[in-house]
C-alpha positions in Angstrom: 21.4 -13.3 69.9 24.3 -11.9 72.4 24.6 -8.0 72.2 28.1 -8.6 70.8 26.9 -9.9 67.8 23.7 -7.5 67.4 26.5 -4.9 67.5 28.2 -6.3 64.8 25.3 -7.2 62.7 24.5 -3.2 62.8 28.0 -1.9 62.3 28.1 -4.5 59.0 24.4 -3.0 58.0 25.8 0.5 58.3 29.5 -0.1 56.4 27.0 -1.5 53.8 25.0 0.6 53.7 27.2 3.4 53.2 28.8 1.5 50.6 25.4 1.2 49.1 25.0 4.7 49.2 28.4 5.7 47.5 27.5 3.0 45.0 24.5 5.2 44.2 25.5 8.7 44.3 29.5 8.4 43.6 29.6 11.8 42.6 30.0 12.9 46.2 32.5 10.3 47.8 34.7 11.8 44.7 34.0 15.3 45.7 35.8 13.7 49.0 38.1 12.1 46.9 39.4 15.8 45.2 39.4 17.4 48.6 41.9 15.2 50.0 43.5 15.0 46.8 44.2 18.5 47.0 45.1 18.6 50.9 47.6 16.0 51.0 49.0 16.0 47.1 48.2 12.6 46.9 46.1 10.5 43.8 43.4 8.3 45.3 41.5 6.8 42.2 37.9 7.9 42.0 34.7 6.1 41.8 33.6 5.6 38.2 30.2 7.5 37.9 27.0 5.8 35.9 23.0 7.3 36.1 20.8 5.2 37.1 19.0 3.8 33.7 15.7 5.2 33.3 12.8 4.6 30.9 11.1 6.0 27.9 8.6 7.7 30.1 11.3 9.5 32.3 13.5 10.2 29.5 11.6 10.6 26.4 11.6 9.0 23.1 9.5 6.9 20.7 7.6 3.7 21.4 6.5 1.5 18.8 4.1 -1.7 19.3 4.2 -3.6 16.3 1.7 -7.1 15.8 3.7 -10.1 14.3 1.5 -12.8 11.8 2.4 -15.7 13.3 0.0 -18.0 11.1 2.7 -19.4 9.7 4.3 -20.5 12.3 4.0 -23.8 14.4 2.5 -23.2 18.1 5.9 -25.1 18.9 8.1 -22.5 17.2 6.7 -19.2 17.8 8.5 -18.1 20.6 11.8 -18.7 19.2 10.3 -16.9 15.8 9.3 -13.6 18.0 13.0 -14.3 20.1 14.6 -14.4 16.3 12.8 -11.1 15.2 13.7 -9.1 18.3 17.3 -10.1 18.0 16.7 -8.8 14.1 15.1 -5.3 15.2 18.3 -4.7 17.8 21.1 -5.3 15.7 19.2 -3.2 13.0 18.5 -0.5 15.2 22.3 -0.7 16.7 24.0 -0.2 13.1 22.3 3.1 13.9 24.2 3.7 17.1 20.9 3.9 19.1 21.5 4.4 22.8 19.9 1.4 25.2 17.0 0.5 23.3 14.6 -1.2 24.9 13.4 -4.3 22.5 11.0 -6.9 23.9 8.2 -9.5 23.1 4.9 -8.8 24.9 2.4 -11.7 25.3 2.3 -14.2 21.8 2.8 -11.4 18.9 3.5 -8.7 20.1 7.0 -6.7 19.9 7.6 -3.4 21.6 10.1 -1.3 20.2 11.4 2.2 23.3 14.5 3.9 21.6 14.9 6.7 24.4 16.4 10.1 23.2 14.8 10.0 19.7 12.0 12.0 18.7 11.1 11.6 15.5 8.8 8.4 14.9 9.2 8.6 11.4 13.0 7.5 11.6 12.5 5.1 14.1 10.0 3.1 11.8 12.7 3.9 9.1 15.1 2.3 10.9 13.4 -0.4 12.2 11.9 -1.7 8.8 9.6 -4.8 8.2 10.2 -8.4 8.0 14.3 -9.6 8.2 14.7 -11.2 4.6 17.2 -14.0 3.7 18.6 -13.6 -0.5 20.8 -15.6 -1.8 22.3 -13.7 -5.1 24.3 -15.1 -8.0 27.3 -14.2 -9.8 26.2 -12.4 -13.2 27.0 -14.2 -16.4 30.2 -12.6 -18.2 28.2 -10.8 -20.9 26.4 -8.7 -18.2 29.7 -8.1 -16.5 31.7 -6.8 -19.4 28.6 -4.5 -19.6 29.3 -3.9 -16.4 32.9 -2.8 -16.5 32.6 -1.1 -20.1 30.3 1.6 -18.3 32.4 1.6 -15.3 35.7 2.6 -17.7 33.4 5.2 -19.9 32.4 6.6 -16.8 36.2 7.0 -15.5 36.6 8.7 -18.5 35.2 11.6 -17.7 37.8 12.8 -15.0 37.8 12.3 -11.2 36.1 15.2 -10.9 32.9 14.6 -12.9 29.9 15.6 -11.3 26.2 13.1 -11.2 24.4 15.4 -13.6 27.3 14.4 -16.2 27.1 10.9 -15.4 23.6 10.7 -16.1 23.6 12.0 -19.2 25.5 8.7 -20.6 23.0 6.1 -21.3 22.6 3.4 -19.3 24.7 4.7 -16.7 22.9 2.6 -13.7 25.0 -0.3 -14.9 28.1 1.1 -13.7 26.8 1.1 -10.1 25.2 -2.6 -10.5 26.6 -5.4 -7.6 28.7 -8.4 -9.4 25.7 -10.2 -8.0 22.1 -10.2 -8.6 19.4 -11.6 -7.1 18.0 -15.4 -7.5 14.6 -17.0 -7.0 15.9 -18.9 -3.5 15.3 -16.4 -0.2 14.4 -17.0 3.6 10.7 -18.2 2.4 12.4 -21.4 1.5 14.8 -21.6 4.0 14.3 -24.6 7.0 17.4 -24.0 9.5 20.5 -23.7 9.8 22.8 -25.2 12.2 26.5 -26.0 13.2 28.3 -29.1 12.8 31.7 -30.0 13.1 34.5 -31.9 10.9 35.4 -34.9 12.4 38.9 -34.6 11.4 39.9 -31.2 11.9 37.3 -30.3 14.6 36.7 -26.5 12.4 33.4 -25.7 12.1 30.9 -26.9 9.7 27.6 -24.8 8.9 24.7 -27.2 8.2 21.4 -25.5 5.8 18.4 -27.2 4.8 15.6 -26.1 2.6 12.1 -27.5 2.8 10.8 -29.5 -0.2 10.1 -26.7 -2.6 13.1 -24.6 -1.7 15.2 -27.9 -2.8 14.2 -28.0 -6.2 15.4 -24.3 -6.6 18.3 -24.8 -4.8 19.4 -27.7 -7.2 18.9 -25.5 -10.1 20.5 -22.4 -8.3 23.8 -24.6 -7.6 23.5 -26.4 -10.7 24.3 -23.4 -13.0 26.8 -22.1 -10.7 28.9 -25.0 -9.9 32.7 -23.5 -9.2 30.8 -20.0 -8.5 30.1 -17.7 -5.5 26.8 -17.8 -4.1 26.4 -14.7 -1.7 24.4 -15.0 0.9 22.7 -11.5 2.1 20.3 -10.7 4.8 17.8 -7.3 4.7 20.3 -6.9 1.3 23.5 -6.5 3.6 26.0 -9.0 4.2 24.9 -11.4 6.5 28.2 -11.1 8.6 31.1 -8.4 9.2 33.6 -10.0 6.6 36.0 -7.5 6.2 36.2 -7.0 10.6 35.7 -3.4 10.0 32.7 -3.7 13.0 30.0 -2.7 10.2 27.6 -4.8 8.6 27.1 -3.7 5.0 27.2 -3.7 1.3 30.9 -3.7 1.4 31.0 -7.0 3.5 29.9 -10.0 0.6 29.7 -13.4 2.6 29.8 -15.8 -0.8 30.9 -19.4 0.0 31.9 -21.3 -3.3 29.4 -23.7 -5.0 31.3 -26.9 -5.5 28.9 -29.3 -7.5 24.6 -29.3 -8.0 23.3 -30.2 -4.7 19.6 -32.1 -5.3 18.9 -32.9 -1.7 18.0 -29.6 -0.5 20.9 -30.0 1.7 24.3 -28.4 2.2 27.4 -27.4 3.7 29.3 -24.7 4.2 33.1 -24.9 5.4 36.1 -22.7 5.4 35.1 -20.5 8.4 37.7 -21.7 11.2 36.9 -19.1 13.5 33.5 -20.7 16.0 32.2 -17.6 17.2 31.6 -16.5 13.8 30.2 -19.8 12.9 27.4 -19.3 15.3 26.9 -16.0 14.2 26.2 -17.3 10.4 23.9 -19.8 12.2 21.7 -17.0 14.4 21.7 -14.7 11.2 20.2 -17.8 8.4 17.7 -18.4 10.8 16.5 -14.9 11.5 16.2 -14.3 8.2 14.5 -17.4 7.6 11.5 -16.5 9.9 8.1 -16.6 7.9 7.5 -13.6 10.4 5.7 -10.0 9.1 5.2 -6.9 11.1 4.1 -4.2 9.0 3.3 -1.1 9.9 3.1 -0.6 13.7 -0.3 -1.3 15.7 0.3 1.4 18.1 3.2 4.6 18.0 3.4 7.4 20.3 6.1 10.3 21.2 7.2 11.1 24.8 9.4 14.5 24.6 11.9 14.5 27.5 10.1 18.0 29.3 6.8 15.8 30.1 9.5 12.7 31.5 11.5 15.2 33.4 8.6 17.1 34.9 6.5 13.6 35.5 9.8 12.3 37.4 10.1 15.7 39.8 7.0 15.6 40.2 6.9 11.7 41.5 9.7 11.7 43.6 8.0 15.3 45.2 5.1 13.2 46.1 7.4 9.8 47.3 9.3 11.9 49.6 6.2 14.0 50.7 4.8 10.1 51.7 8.2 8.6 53.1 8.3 11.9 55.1 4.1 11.7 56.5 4.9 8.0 57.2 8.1 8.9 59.6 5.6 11.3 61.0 3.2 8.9 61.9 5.6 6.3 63.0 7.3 8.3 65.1 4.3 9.9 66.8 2.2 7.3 67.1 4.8 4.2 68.2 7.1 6.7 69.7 11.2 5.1 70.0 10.1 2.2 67.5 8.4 3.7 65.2 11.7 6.1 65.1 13.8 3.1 64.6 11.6 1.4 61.6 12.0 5.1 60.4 15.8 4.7 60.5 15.6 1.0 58.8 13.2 2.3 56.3 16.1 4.5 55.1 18.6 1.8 55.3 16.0 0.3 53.1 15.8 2.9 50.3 19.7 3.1 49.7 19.8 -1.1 49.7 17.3 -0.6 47.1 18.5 1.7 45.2 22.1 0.5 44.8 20.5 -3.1 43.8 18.4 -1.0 41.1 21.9 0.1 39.9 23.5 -2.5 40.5 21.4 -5.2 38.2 20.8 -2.4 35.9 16.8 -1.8 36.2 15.0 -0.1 34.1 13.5 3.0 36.3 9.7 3.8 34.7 7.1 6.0 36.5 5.2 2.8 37.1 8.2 1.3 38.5 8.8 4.1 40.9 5.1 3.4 42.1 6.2 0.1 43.0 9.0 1.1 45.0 6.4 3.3 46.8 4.1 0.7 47.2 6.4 -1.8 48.5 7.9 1.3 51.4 3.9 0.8 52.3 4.7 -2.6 52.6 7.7 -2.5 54.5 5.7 -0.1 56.9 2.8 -2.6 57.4 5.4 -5.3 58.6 6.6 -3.2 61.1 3.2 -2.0 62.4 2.4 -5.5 62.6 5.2 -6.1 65.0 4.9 -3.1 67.0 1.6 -4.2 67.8 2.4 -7.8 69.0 5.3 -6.1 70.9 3.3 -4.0 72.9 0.7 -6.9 73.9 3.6 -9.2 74.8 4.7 -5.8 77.1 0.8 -5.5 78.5 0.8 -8.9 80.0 4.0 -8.2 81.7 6.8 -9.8 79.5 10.5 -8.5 79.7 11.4 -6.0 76.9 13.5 -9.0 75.5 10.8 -11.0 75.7 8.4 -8.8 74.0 10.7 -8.2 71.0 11.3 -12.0 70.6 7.0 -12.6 70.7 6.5 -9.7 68.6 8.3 -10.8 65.7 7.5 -14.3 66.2 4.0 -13.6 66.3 3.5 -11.1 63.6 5.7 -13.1 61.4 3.0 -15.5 59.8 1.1 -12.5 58.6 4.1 -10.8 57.6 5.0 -13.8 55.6 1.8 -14.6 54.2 0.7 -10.8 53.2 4.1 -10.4 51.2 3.8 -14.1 49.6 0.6 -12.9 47.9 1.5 -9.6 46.8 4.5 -11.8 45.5 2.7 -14.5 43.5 0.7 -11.4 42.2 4.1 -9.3 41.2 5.2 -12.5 39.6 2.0 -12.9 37.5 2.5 -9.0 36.1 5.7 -10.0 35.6 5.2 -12.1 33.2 2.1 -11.6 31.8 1.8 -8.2 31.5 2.6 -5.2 28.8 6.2 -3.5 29.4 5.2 -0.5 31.9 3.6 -3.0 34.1 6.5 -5.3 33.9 8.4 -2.3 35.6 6.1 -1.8 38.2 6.0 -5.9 39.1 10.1 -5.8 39.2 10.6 -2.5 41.2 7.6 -4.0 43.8 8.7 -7.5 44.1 12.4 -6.6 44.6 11.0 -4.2 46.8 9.0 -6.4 48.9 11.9 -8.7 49.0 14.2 -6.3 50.5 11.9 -4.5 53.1 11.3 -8.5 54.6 15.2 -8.1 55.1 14.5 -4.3 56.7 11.4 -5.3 58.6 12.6 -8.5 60.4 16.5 -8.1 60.1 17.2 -4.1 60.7 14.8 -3.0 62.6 14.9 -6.0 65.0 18.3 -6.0 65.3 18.1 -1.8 66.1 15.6 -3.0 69.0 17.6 -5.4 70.7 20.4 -2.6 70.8 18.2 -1.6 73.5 17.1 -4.5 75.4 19.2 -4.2 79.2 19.5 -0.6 79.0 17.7 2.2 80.9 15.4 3.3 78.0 14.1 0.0 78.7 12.6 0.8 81.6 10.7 4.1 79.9 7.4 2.1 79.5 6.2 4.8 77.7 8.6 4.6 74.9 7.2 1.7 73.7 3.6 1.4 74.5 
């Protein structure tokens, strides 16, 4: 490579670097911002500020492991079964305006539930409940509704401002609170799938259900005494759907398509719903509900509080600087001018991989921050590796050029080959393991991606800056 381009290959490094480094700590290119705001009565827009997203260890909060019976369940169908569940668990926990949780399958049955911030396990279970269950409830007959709506009218009668102890003292005054619906013998248990279809002459959307040989027989005798009736469909005894676009799922919201005749085929079809998106919706929600899926109670709990995650995090990032600093120590003493350049890359290398941290929004976990650590140990080993070739290619008399060019060619195959195992082993904790060593295998193989880039692409290019100038000449520099 000509020095005109390994000039420009670093000045690009450094803008983007910089850029990098903005992109992680923004607070202080707007601190900029204000100054020269102030000085020159101008309005340069700021840089819009976000934390880096940490875990449940870092932050504190409640993590819940729960074990899911999948005996039910076809092999072929299980991991769409714990994929349906975990969307369940999120949306319930989300009506409760949780911040990030965290919601993911681990290994065949296994669900982990992080809801950082919270503290009290007891809610969390609360909130999370058990098994998502499909009802479908029908209209009441009209003696039970005039019930119904006598109670409702005796209970107006006793003034707007009538308190619940007065209320109670009139008999049978449950019925006044009682849904226009009640519950029928057909639920999720019975349920097959669910899926969407489309009219062939109108091209709206068409919601296919199908119940398996026992849930047809109930379903014929469910529609058969409620033909030109509502049959509302409910799920966890919500609505299954926000009907009423108020962005809230609950008792208020009825979803209750109209029965037009006795179906005896276990088959149906419901129609109306123009909009797709909500189509789909109807589709994901019948089939969640209709997983033969149980959790329980969960098979592990446990409580961070956010003193022992703040005081772990100092306390890491005390000892990761106390490293990064030994190893620039070492480098620098011990290889002299390039170990004070793969210094310099490695911290080029720490803002690149911090900003792409940020950027892809990753999940920062003490386990994860011990694989950024380990792959800085990586990215230190590459260069020592090419230091060493370098200085043999020097020994035998080789130009400086010449040396650099060797080195990195040389040391390259077991550069290559040490990073492709550590790899293939980050990939395999990746997906195999638990969720704190998930972290750890996604901070360490992004990590060890990016210091290849730092170790071959940086720090060679900060050699070559150097190759035809008088420092070459300083033996001692770089042997």
């Amino acid at each position: 490579m000509s020095k005109k381009n390994t000039v420009l290959s670093l000045v690009f490094i450094v803008i983007l670097a910089a850029a990098a480094g903005f992109f992680c700590f923004p607070q202080y290119l707007n601190q900029g911002i204000s100054w020269f705001d102030q000085k020159t009565n101008l309005s340069v827009p700021k840089v819009p500020e976000s934390e880096f997203r940490m875990g449940l260890d870092l932050k504190g909060g409640v993590r819940l492991e729960y074990r899911a019976d999948l005996s039910k369940v076809d092999s072929k169908d299980r991991s769409s079964a714990m994929e349906g569940l975990r969307d369940v668990i999120e949306r319930r926990i989300n009506i409760f305006g949780v911040a990030e949780p965290q919601i993911t399958v681990s290994g065949a049955d296994r669900l982990v539930v992080e809801i950082p911030g919270e503290q009290d396990i007891e809610k969390a279970k609360t909130w999370i409940g058990k098994t998502p269950w499909l009802e479908f409830w029908e209209q009441r007959d009209q003696a039970e509704m005039d019930r119904i709506n006598a109670k409702i009218k005796e209970i107006q009668g006793l003034g707007a401002t009538s308190t619940m102890e007065e209320i109670q003292k009139i008999s049978d005054w449950q019925l006044a609170f009682e849904s226009p619906y009640k519950a029928t013998e057909l639920n999720g248990s019975y349920f097959k799938k669910a899926s969407l279809a489309f009219d062939q002459n109108n091209n709206e959307p068409i919601i296919e259900i199908e119940f398996n040989s026992d849930g047809a027989k109930i379903f014929e005798d469910v529609t058969g005494r409620n033909v030109g009736k509502t049959l509302a469909i409910l799920l966890d005894q919500e609505s299954i759907i926000d009907t009423n676009g108020d962005g809230k799922i609950d008792s208020t919201d009825m979803y209750a398509p109209n029965v037009m005749t006795k179906i005896s085929n276990g088959k149906a079809e419901i129609t109306g719903e123009k909009d797709v998106n909500v189509a789909k919706t109807l589709v994901s929600r019948l089939n969640q509900g209709a997983l033969p899926v149980q959790i329980g109670e969960p098979a592990s709990e446990s409580k961070i509080g956010p003193t022992l995650g703040k005081v772990s995090l100092d306390d890491t990032l005390k000892a990761g600087l106390l490293g990064f600093l030994l190893i620039i120590i070492f480098m620098v003493l011990y290889y002299r001018l390039p170990g004070l350049l793969a210094s310099l890359a490695l911290v080029l290398y720490l803002v690149f991989l911090l900003a792409i941290f940020k950027l892809i929004s990753v999940t920062l976990t003490l386990a994860g921050i011990g694989g950024v650590i380990l792959s800085i140990g990586m990215a230190v080993d590459a260069n020592v590796l090419i230091f060493t070739r370098m200085q043999e290619e020097i020994a035998k008399g080789k130009s400086f050029s010449q040396s650099i060019e060797e080195g990195f060619n040389r040391a390259w195959p077991a550069i290559r080959d040490g990073n492709a195992t550590t790899l293939l082993v980050g990939f395999i904790l990746l997906f195999l393991g638990t969720s704190f060593v998930k972290g750890f295998a996604t901070t360490l193989n992004i990590g060890i991606l990016l210091s290849m880039f730092s170790a071959i692409v940086v720090t060679r290019s900060l050699l070559r800056m150097f190759a035809g100038t008088r420092l070459e000449k300083i033996i001692w520099l770089w042997k």
